[in-house]
N, C-alpha and C positions, 0 to 999 in steps of 0.2 A: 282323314289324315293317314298319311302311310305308314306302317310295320316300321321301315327303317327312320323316318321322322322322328316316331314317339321313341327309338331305341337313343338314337342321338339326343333329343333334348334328356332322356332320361340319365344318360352319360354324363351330360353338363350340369345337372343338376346332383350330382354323387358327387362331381368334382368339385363343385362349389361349396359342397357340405364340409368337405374334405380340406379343403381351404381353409374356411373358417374356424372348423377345429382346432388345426396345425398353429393358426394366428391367436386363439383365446387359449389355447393350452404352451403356448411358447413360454419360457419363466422368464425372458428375456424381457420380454414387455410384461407379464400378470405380476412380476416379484413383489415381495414385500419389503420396505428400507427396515433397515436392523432398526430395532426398538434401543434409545440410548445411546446413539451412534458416539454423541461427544464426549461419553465416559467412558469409550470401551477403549481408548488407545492404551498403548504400553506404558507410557509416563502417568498416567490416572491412578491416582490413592484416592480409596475414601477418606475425606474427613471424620473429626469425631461424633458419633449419629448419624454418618447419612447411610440409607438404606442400602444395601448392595443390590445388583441387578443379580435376576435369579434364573439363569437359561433351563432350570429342571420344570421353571411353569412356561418354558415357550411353547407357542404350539410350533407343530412340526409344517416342513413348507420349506418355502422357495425364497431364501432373502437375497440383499443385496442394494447396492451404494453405491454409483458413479466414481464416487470419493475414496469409499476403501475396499481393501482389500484382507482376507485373515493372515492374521502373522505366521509368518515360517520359523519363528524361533521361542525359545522360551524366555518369556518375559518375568517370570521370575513369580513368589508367592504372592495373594496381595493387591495385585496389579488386575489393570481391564477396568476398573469399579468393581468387581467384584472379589470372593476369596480365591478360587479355583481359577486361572486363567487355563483356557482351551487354545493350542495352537496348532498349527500343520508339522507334521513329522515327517510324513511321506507324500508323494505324489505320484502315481501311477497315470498316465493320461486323464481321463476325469475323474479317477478316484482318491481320495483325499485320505489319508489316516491322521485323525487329531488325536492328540495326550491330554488329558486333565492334568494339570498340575497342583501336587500337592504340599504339607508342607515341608516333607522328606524324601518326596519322590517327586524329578521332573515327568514322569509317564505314569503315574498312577492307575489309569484308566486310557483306554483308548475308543475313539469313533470312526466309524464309515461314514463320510460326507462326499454326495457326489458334487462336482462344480462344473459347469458350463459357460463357456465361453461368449459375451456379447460385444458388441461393438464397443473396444474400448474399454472393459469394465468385466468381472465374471462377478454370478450369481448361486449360490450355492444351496444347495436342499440340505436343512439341517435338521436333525433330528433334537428330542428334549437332553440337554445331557443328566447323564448319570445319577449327580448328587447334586444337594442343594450349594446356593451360591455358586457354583460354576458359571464362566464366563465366557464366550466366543471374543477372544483380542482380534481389532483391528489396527489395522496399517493406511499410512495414505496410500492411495495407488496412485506407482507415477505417473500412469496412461492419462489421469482425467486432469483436465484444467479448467475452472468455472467460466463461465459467458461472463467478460466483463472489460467495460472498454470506456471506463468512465474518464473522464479529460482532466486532471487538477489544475489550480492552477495556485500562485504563489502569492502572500500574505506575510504580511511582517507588523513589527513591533518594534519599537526600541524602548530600551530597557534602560532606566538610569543607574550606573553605580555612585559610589561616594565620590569619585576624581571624574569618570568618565559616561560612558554611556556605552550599549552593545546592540546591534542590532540582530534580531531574530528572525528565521525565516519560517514558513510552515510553510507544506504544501496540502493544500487545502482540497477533499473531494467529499460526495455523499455515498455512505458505504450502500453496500448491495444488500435486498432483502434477505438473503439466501446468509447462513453461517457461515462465514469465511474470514481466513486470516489475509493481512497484508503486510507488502512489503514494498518500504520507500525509498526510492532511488535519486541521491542528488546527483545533477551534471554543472559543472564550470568546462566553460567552452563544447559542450556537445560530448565531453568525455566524463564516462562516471568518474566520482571522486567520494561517495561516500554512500553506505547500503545497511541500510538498519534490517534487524533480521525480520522471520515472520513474526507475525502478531496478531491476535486473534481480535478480532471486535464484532462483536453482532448486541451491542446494548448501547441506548443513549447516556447511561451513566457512566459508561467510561470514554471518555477524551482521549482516545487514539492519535489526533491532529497532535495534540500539545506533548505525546509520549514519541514523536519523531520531527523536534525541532533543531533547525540546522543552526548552529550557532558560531560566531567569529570565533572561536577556540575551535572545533571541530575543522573550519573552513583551513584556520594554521596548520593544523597537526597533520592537513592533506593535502601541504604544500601553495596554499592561496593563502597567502599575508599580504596581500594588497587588493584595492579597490581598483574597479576600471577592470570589470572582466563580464560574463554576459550566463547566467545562472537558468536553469530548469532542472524540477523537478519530474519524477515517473512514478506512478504504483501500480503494481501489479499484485491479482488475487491469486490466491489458492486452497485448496480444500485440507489442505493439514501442511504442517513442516514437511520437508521432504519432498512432496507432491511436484505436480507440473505447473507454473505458471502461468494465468494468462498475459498477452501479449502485452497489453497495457498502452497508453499514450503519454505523452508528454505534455508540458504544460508552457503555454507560449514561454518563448523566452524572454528575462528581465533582466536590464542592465542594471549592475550594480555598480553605483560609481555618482562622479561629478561631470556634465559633460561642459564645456566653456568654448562658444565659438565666438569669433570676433567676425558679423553681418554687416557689412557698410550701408547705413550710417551710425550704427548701432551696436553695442558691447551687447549678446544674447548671454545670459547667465541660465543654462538651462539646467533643473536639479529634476530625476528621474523620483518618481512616488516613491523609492526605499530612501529619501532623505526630505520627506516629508511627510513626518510622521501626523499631523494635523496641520489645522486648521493657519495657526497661529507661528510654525512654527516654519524654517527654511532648513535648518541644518540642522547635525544632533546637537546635543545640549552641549559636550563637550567642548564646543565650539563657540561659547556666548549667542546662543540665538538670537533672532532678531524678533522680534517681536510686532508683527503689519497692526495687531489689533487695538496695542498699546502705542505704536508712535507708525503711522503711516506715512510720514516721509521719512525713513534714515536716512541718518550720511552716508555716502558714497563710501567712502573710508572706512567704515564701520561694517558696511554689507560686506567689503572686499576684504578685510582681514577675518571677519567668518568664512569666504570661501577660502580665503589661505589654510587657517586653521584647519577646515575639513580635510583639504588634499593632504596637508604634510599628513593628518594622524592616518586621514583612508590611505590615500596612496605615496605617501613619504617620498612628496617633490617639493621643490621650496618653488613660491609660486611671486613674481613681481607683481607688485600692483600700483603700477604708470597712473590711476582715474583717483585724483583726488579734488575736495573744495567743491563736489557737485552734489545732485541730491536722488533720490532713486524712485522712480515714478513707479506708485502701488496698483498692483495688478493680481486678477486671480493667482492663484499661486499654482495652476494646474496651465498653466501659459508661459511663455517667455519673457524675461526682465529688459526691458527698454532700454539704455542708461545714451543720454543724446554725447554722440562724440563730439568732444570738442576740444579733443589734445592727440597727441603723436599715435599711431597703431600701438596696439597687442606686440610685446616683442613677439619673435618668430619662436614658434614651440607651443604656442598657447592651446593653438587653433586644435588641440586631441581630446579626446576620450581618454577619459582617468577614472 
């Protein structure tokens, strides 16, 4: 093999060393995530007993979090989970000067933290601080937003009162493994109408669904006081208040309402799954239900004045009902109602969505 061969592979082989250094010592990929990430924000007290986090036993090193960033301001005594909150005071390109906060002094103490810049996120080499209970406070950072793109979709209940009844919506999803708060977004007609804020959930004992239900008072107070309009829900994650959003999806959309078409030869009486809440049941209660499993043929007359009932309370129209003296052929109730004509049309106006 020749002088210049072995110089060249020798070259490639220095380079490739050199590579791999630059890749295992980058802090961008080796970091470590901050130990206590969910206790260290601004808003975090301890409770009475719990430990505080102690940054004077951290080892020193490279940390860092998608999700946050350290705070640029003082967060005040107390604060972080710990006593001593550390925040950023100065910035120099990537030099950082943090202050200890004490409980007479916002700068007590101060540190040299370098920070580096990664995709999206920086990473900081922090030293032990100072004194015991001192704290490194974090921030969400707005740059990150979590991978999450789960689909909801929509779920109801109705609810009886003492005169009436109400019906309930929830938009229903399975949260993400990862610690993340959510936020739920109702739509009437494709345009938001109602935005609950964030809210953190990463435990099966708390019922995040049942803590953002859309309710017929809510739907009033933002301008929908009728039935006969076309509903979806959206959630979207993120890594603290503040932070950036993921994109999120929507959830088919759900008619809400009575729909009444008149099919020759046939009255179709179609009721959409949010007014039939079971098995047993055609309309809300408010409305004299009927009952398929107790009397399987009703009067005609009796079916039609529950759908009367339903319209004027849902969507407050007085409604004729032409089809009397007949009888109402029992059918799944996830189908359309038959009723055989055999008297004048549906006056003109019937034929809509309400």
């Amino acid at each position: 093999m020749s002088g210049s061969v072995l110089k060249l592979l020798s070259f490639i082989s220095l380079l490739f060393d050199l590579t791999v250094t630059q890749v295992l010592s980058d802090p961008c990929t080796t970091y470590t995530p901050f130990p206590d990430s969910d206790r260290r924000g601004i808003n975090y007290t301890l409770s009475n007993g719990e430990s505080s986090i102690d940054d004077n036993e951290l080892t020193e090193g490279w940390y860092g979090d998608k999700r946050y960033t350290l705070v640029e301001e003082s967060p005040g005594f107390y604060k972080c989970g710990g006593w001593y909150p550390i925040y950023v005071q100065e910035q120099t390109n990537s030099n950082l000067t943090m202050c200890v906060q004490s409980t007479s002094d916002a700068c007590a103490y101060t540190i040299s933290v370098e920070a580096r810049q990664c995709s999206g996120f920086k990473v900081y080499h922090l030293p032990q601080a100072p004194v015991h209970r001192a704290v490194y406070c974090l921030v969400a950072n707005p740059e990150a937003s979590p991978q999450f793109d789960e689909k909801p979709n929509i779920t109801f209940e109705l609810m009886d009162k003492e005169l009436s009844s109400e019906l309930l919506f929830s938009c229903y999803f399975n949260r993400s493994s990862e610690n993340l708060f959510y936020k739920t977004i109702w739509y009437v007609e494709g345009a938001p109408i109602y935005t609950f804020e964030p809210l953190e959930w990463n435990s099966d004992d708390f019922d995040y669904i049942a803590n953002r239900t859309l309710t017929e008072q809510l739907l009033k107070d933002n301008g929908v006081e009728k039935a006969g309009f076309n509903l979806q829900c959206g959630v979207q994650a993120l890594y603290a208040p503040g932070g950036a959003t993921s994109s999120g999806k929507l959830s088919e959309v759900q008619f809400v309402g009575v729909k009444i078409q008149w099919i020759p030869p046939t009255l179709s009486i179609l009721t959409p799954p949010v007014f039939l809440p079971s098995s047993t049941q055609l309309l809300p209660t408010s409305c004299e239900l009927l009952d398929q499993a107790n009397d399987p043929a009703p009067k005609l007359q009796s079916f039609l004045q529950a759908v009367t009932c339903a319209l004027q309370n849902r969507c407050g129209l007085p409604v004729v009902t032409p089809l009397a003296n007949s009888t109402l052929k029992t059918v799944p109730l996830s189908s359309a109602v038959p009723i055989p004509r055999d008297v004048d049309p549906v006056p003109a106006g019937i034929d809509e969505d309400h």
